[in-house]
VMD Tcl script that builds the backbone (N, CA, C; Angstrom):
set m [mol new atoms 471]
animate dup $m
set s [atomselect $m all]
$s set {name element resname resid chain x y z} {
  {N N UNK 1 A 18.165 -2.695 30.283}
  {CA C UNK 1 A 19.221 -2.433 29.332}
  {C C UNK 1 A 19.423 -3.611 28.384}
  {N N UNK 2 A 19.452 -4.675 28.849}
  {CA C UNK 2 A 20.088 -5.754 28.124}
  {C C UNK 2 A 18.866 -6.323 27.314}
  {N N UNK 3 A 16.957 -5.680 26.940}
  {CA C UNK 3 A 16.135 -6.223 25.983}
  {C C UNK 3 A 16.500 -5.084 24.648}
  {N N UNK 4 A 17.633 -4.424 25.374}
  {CA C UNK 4 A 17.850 -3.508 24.037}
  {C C UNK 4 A 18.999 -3.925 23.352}
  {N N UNK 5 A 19.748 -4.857 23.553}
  {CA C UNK 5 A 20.871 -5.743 22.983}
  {C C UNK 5 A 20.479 -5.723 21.484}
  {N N UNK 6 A 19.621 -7.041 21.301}
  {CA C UNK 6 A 19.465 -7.542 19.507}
  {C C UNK 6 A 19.397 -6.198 19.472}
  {N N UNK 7 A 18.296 -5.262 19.433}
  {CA C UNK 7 A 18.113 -3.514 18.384}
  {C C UNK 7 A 19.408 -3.058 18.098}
  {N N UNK 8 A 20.343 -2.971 19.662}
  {CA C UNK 8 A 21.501 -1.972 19.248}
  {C C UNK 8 A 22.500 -3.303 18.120}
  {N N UNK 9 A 23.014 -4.405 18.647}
  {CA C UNK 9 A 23.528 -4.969 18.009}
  {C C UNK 9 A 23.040 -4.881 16.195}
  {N N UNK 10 A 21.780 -5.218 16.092}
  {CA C UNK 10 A 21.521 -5.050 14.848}
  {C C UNK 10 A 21.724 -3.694 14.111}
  {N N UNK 11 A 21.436 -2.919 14.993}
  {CA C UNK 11 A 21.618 -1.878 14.250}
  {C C UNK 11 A 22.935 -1.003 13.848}
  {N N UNK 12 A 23.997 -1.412 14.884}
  {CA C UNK 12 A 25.064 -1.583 14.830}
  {C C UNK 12 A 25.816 -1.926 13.691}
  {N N UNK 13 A 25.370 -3.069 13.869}
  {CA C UNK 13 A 26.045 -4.060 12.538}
  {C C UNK 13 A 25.780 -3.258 10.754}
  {N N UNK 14 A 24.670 -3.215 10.706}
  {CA C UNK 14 A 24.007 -2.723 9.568}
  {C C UNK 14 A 24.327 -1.253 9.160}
  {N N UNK 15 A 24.003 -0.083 10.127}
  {CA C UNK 15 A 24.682 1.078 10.145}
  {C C UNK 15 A 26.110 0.968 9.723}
  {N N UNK 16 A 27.063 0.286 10.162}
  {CA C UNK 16 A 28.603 0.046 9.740}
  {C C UNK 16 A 28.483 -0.084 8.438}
  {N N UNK 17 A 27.383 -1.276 7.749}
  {CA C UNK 17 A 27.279 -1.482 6.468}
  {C C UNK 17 A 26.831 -0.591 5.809}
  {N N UNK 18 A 25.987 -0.036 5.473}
  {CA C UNK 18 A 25.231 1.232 5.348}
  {C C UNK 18 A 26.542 2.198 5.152}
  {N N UNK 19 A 27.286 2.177 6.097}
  {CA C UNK 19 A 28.442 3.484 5.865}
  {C C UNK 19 A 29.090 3.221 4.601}
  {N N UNK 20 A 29.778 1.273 4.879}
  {CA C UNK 20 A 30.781 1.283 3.851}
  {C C UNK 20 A 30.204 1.450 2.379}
  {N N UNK 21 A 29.241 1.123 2.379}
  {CA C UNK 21 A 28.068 0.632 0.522}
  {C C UNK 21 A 27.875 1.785 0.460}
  {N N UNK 22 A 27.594 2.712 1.389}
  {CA C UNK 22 A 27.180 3.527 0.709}
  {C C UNK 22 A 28.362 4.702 0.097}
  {N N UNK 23 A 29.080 4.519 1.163}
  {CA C UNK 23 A 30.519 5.261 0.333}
  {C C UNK 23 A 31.157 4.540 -0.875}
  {N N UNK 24 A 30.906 3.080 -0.671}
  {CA C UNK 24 A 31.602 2.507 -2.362}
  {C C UNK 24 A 30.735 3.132 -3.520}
  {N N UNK 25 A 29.327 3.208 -3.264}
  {CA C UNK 25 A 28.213 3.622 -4.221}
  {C C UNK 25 A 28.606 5.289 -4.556}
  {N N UNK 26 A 28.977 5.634 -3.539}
  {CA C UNK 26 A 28.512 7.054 -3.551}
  {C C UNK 26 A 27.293 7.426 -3.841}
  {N N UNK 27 A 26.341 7.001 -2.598}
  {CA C UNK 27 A 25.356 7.665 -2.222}
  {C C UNK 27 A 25.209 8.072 -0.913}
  {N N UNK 28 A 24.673 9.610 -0.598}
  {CA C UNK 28 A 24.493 10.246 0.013}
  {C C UNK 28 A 24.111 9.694 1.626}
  {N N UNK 29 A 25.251 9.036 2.192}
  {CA C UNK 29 A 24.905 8.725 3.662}
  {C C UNK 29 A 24.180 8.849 4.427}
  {N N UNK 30 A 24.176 10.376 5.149}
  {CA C UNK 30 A 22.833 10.834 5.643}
  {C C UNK 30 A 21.787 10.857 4.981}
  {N N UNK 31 A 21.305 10.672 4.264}
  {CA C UNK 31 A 19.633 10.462 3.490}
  {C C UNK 31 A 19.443 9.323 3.794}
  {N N UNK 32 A 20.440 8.320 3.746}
  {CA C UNK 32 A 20.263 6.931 4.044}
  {C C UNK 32 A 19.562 6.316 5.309}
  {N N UNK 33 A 20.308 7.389 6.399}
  {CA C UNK 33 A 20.059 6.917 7.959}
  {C C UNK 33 A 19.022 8.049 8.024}
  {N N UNK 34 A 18.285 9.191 6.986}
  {CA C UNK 34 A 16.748 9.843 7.037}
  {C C UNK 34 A 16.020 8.559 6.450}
  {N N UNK 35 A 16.544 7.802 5.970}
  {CA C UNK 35 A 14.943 7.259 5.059}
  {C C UNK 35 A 14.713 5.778 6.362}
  {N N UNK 36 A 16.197 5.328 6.900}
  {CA C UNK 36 A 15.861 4.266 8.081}
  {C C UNK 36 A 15.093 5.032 9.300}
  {N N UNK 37 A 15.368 6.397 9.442}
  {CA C UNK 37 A 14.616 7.074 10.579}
  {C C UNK 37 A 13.677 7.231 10.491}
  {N N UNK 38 A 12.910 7.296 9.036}
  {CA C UNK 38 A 11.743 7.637 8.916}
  {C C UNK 38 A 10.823 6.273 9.120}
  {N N UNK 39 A 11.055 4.988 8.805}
  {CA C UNK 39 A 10.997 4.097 8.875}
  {C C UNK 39 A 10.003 3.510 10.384}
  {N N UNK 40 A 11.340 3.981 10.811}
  {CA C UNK 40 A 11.094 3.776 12.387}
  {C C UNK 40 A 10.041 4.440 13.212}
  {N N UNK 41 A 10.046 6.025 12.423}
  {CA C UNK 41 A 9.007 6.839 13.124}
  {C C UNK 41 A 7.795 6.236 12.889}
  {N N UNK 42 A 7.590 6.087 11.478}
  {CA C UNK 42 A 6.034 5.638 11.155}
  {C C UNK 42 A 5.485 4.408 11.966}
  {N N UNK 43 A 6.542 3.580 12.803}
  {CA C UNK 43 A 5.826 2.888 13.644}
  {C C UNK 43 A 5.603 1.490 13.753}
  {N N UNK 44 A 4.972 1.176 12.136}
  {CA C UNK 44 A 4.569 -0.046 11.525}
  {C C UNK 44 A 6.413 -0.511 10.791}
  {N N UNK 45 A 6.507 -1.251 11.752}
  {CA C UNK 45 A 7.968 -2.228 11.632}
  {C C UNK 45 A 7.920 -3.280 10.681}
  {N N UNK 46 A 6.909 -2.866 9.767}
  {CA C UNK 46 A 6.653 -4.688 8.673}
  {C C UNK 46 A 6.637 -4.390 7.529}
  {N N UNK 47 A 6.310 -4.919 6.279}
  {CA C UNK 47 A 6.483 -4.359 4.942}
  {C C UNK 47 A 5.824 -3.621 4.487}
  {N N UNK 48 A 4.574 -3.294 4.995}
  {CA C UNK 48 A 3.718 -2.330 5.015}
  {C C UNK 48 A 3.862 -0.834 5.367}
  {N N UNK 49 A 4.767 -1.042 6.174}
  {CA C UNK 49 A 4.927 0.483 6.667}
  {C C UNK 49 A 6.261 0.490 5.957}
  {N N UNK 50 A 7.197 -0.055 5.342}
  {CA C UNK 50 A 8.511 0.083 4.331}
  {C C UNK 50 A 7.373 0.880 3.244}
  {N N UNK 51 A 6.098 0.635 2.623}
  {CA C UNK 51 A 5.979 0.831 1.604}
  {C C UNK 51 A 5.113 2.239 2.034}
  {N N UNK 52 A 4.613 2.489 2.804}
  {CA C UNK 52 A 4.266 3.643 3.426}
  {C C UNK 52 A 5.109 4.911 3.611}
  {N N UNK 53 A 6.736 4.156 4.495}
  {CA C UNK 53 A 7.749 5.011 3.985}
  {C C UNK 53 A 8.307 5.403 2.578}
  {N N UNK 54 A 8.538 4.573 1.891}
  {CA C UNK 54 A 8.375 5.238 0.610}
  {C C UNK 54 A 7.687 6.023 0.062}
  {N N UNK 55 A 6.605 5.769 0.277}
  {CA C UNK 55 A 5.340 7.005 -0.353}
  {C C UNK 55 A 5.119 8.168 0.330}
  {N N UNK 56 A 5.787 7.893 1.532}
  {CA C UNK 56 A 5.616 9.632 2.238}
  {C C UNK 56 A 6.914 10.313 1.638}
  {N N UNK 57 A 7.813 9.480 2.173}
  {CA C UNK 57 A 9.348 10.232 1.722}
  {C C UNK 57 A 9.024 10.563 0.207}
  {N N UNK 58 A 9.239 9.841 -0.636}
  {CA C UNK 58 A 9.447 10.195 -1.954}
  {C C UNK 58 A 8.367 10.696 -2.568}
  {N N UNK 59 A 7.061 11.477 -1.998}
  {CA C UNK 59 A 6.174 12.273 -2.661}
  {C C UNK 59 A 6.676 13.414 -1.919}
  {N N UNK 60 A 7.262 13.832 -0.735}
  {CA C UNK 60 A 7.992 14.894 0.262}
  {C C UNK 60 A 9.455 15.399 -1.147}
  {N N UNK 61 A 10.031 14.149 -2.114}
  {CA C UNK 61 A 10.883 14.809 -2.836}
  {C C UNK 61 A 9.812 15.648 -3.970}
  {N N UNK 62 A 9.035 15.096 -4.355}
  {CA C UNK 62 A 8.144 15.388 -5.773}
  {C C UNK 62 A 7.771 16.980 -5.029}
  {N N UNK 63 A 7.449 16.716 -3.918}
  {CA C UNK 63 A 7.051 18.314 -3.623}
  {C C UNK 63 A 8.004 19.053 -3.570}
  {N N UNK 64 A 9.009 18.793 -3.142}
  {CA C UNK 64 A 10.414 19.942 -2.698}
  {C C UNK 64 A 10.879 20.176 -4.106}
  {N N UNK 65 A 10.735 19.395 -5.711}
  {CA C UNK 65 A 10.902 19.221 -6.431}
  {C C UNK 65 A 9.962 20.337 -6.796}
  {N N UNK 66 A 8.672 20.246 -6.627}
  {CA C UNK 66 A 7.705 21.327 -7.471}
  {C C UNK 66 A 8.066 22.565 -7.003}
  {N N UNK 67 A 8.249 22.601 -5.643}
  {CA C UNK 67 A 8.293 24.014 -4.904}
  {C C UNK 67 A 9.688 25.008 -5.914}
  {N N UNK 68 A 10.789 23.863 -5.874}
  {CA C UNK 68 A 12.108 24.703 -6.128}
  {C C UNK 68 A 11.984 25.072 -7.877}
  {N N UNK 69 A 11.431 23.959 -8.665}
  {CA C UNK 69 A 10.894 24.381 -9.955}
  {C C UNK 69 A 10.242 25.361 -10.438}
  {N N UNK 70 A 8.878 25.836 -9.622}
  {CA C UNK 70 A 7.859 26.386 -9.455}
  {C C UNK 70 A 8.528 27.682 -9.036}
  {N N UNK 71 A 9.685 28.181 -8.260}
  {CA C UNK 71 A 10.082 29.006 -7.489}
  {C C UNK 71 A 10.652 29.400 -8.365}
  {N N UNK 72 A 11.248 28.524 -9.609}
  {CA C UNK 72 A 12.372 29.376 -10.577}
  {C C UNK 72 A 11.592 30.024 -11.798}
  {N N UNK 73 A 10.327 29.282 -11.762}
  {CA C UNK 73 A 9.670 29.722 -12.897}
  {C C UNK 73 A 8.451 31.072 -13.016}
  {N N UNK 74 A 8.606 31.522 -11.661}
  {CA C UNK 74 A 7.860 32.561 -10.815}
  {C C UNK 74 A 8.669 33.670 -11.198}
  {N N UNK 75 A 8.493 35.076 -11.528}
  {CA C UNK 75 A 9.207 36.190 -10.830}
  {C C UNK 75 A 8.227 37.079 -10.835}
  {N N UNK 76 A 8.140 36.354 -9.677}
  {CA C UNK 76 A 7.186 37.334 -8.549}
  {C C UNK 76 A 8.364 37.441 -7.380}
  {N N UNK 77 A 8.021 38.696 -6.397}
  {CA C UNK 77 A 9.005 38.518 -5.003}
  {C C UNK 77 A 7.937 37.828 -4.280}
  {N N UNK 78 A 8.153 37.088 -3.253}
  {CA C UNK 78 A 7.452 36.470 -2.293}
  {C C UNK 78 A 7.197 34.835 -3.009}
  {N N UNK 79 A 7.392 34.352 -4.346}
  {CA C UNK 79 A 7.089 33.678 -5.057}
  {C C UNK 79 A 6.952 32.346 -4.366}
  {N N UNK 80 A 8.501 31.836 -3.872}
  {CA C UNK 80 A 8.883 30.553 -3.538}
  {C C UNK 80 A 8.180 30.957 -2.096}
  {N N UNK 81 A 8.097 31.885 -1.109}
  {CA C UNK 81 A 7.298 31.503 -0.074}
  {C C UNK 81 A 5.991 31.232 -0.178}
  {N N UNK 82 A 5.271 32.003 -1.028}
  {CA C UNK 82 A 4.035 31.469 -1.647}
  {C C UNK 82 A 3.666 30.167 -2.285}
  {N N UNK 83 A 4.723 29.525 -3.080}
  {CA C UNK 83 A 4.250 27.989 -3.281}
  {C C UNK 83 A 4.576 27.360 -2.041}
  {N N UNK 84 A 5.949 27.554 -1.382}
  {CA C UNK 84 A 5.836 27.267 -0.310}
  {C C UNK 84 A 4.795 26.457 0.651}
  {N N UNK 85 A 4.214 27.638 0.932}
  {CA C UNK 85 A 2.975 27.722 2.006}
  {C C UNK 85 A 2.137 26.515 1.132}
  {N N UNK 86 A 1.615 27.146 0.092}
  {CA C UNK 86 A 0.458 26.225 -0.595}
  {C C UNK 86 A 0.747 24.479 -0.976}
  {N N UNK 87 A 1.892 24.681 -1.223}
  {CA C UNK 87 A 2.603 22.974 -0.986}
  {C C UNK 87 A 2.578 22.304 0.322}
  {N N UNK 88 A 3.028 23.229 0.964}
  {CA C UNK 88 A 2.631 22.402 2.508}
  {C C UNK 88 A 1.605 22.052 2.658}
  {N N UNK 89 A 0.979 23.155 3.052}
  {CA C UNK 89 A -0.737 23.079 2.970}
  {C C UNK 89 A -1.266 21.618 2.171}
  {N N UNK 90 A -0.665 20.917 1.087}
  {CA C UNK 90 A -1.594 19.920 0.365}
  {C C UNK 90 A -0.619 18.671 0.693}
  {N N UNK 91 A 0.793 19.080 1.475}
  {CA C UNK 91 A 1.831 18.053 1.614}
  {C C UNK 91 A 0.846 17.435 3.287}
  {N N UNK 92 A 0.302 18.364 3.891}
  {CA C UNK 92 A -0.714 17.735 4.856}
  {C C UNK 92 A -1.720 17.202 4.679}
  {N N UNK 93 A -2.696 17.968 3.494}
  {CA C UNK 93 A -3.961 17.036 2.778}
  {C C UNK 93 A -3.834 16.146 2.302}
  {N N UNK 94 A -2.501 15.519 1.428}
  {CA C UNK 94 A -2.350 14.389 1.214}
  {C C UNK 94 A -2.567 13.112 1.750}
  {N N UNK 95 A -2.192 13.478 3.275}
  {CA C UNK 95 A -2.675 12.854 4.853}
  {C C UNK 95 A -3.481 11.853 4.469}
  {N N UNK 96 A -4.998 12.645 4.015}
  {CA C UNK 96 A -6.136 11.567 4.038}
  {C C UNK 96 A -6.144 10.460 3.340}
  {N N UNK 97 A -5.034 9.911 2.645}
  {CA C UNK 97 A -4.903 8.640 1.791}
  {C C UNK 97 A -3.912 8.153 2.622}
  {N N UNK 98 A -4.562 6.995 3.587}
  {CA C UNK 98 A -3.582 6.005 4.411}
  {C C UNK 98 A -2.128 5.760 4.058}
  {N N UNK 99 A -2.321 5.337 2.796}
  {CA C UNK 99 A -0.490 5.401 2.496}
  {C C UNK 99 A 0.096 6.625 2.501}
  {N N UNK 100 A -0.232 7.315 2.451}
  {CA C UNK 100 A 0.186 8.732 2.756}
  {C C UNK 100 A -0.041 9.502 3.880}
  {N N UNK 101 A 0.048 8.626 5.113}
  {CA C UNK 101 A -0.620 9.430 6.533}
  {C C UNK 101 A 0.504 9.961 7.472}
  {N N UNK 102 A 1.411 9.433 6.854}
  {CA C UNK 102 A 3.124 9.509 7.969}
  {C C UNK 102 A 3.397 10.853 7.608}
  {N N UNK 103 A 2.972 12.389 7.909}
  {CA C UNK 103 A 3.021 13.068 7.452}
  {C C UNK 103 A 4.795 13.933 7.507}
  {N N UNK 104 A 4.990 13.461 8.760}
  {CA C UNK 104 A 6.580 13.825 8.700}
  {C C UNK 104 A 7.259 12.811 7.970}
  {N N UNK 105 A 7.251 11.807 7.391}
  {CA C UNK 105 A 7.761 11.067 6.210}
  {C C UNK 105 A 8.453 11.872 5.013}
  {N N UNK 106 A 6.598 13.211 5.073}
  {CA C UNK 106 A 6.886 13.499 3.569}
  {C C UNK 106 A 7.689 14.474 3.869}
  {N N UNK 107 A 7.651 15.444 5.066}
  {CA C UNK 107 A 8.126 16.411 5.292}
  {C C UNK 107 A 9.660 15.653 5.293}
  {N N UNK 108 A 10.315 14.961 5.665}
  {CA C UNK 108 A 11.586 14.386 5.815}
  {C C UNK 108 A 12.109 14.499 4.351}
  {N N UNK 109 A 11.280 13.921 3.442}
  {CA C UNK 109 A 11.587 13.651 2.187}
  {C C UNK 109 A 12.224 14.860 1.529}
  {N N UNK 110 A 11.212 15.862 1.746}
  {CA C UNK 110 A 10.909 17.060 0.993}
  {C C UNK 110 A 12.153 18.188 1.480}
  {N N UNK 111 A 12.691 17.834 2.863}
  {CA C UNK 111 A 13.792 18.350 3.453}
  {C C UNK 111 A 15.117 17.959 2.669}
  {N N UNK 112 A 15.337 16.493 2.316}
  {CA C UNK 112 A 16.048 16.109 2.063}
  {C C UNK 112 A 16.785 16.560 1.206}
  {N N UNK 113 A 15.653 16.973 -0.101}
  {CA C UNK 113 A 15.845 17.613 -1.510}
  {C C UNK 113 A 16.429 18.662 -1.422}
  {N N UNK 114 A 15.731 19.002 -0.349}
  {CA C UNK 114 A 15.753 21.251 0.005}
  {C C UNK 114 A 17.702 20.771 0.426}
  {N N UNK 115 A 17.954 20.019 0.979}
  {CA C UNK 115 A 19.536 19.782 1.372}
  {C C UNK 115 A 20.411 19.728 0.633}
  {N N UNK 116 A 19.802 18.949 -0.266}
  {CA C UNK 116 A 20.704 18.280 -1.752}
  {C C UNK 116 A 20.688 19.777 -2.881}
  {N N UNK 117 A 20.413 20.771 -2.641}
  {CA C UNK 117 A 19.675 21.455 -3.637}
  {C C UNK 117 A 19.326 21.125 -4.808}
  {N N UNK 118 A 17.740 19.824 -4.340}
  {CA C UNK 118 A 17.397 19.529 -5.518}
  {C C UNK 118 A 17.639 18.565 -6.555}
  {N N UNK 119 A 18.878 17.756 -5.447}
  {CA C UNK 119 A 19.502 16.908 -6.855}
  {C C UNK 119 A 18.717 15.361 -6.316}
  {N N UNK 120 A 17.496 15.689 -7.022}
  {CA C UNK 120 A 16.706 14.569 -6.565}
  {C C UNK 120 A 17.124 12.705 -6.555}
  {N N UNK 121 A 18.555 13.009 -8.149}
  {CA C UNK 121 A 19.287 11.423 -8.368}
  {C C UNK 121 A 19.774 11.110 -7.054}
  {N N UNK 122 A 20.335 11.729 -6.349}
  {CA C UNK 122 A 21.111 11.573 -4.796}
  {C C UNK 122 A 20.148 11.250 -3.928}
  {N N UNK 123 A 18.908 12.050 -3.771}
  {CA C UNK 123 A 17.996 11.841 -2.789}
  {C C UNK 123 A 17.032 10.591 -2.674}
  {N N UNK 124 A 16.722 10.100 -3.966}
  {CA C UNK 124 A 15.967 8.893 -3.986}
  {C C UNK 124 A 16.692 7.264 -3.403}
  {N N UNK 125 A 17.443 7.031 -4.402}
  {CA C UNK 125 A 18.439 6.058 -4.162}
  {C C UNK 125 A 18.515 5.491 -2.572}
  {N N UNK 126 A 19.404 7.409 -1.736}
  {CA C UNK 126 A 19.641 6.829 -0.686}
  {C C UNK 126 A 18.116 6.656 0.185}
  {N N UNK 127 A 17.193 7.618 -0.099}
  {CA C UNK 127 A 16.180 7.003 0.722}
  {C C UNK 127 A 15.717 5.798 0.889}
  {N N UNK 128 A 15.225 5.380 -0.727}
  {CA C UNK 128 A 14.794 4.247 -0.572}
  {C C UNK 128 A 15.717 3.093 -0.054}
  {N N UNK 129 A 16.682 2.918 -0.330}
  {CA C UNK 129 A 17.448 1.963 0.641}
  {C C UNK 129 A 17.531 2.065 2.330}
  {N N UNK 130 A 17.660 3.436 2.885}
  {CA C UNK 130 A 17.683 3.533 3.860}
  {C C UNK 130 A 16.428 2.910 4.665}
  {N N UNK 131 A 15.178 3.493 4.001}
  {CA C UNK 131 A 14.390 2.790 4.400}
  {C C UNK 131 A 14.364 1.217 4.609}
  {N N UNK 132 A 14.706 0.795 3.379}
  {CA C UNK 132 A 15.096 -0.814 3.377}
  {C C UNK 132 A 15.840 -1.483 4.675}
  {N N UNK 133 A 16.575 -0.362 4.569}
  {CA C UNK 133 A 18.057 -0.599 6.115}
  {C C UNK 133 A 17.116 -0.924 7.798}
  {N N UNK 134 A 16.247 0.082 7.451}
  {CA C UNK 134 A 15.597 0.410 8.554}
  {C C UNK 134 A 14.257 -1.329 8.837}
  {N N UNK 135 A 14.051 -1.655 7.675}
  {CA C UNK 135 A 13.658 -2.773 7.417}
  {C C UNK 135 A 14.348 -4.149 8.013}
  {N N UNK 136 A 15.475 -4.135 7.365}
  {CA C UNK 136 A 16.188 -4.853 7.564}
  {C C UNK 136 A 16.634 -4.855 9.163}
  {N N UNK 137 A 16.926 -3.465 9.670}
  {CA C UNK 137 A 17.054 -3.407 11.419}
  {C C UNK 137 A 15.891 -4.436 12.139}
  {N N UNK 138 A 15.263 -3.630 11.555}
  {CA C UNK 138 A 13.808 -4.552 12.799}
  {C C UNK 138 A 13.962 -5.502 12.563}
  {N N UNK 139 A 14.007 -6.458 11.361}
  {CA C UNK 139 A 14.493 -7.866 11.219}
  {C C UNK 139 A 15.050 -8.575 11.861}
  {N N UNK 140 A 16.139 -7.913 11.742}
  {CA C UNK 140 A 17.446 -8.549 12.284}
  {C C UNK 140 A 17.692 -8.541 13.392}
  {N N UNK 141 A 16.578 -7.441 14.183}
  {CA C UNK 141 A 16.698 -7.293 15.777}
  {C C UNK 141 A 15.620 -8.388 15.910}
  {N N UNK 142 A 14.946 -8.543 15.645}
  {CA C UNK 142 A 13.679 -9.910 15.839}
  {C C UNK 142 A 14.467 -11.456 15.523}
  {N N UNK 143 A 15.122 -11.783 15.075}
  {CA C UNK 143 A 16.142 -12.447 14.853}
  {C C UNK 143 A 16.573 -13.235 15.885}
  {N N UNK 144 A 17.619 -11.708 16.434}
  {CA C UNK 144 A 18.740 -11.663 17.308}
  {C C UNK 144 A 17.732 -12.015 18.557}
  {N N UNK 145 A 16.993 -10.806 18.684}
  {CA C UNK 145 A 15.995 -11.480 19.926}
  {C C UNK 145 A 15.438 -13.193 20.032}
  {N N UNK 146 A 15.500 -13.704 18.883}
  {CA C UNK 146 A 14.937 -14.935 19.539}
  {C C UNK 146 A 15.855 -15.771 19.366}
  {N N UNK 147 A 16.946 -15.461 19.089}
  {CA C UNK 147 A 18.510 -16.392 19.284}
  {C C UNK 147 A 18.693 -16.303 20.287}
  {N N UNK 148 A 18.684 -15.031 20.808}
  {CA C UNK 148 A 19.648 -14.667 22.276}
  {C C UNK 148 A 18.146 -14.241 23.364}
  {N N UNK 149 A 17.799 -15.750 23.859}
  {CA C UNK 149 A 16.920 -15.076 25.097}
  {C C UNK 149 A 17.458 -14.573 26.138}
  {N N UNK 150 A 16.570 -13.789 26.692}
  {CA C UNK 150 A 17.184 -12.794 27.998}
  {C C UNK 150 A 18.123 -13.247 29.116}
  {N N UNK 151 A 17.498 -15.128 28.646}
  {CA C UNK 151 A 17.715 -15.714 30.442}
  {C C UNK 151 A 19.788 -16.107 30.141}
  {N N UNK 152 A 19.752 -16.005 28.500}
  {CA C UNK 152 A 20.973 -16.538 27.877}
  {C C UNK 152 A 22.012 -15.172 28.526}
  {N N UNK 153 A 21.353 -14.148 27.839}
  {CA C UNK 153 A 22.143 -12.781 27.646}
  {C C UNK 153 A 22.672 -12.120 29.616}
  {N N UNK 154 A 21.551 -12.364 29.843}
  {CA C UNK 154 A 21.538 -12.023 31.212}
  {C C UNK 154 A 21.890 -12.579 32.910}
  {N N UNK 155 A 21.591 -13.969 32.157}
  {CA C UNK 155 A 21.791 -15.297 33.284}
  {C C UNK 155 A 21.256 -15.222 34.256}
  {N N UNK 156 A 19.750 -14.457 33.785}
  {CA C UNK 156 A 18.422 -14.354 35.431}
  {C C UNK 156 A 17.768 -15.424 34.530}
  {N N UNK 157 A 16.953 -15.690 35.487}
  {CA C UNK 157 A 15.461 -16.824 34.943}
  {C C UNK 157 A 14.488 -16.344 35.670}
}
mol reanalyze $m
mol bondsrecalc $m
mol representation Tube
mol addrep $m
């Protein structure tokens, strides 16, 4: 329990912040703590995978963006399930370009939009910061971890 201290503490701390900024900003909270989750999923905790999250999430908006565009500019019935499908379909082929391999990234992204209906100004902002947040967590838990050794926190040796 107690090597999970710095994570929760950090994340703690930051999440609180995250709430208040983002309500002074007025930006969209939950997208915030999607773009730090996504963060986390992809694995790679370093700046590399921050910039990975970005490129999955925010090509996941460009698609949810084409789909709902594409859907209005259709009248066909079946229309929007039909780009649908075929967007997915290439929101997975995209895959094969490493920065683009976090494939639920994009799908996160692309959800996000579908939430917002679309109002992509709301959806970017908070992602990309969130992600940042999520950045900043691992940080700050790496930090905390080597301030506070176990033998400190715990008083075993």
């Amino acid at each position: 329990m107690y090597e999970r201290l710095p994570v929760a503490v950090a994340a703690g701390l930051l999440a609180a912040v995250w709430v208040a900024f983002s309500s002074h900003f007025s930006l969209v909270t939950w997208v915030g703590f999607i773009g730090c989750s996504a963060y986390f999923a992809q694995g790679n905790l370093h700046f590399s995978g921050l910039i990975s999250t970005w490129a999955t999430t925010l090509s996941g908006v460009f698609w949810a963006w084409l789909i709902i565009f594409g859907a209005n500019m259709m009248d066909i019935g079946f229309g929007a399930a039909i780009l649908t499908g075929v967007v997915t379909g290439v929101m997975c082929l995209q895959a094969q370009k490493r920065l683009l391999a976090f494939i639920p990234g994009t799908f996160l992204g692309c959800c996000s939009l579908f939430a917002l209906n679309g109002d992509w100004q709301a959806a970017v902002p908070a992602l990309v910061l969130g992600a940042l947040m999520g950045l900043a967590m691992s940080q700050l838990s790496a930090l905390f971890a080597r301030l506070l050794p176990m033998t400190e926190v715990t008083g075993i040796k």
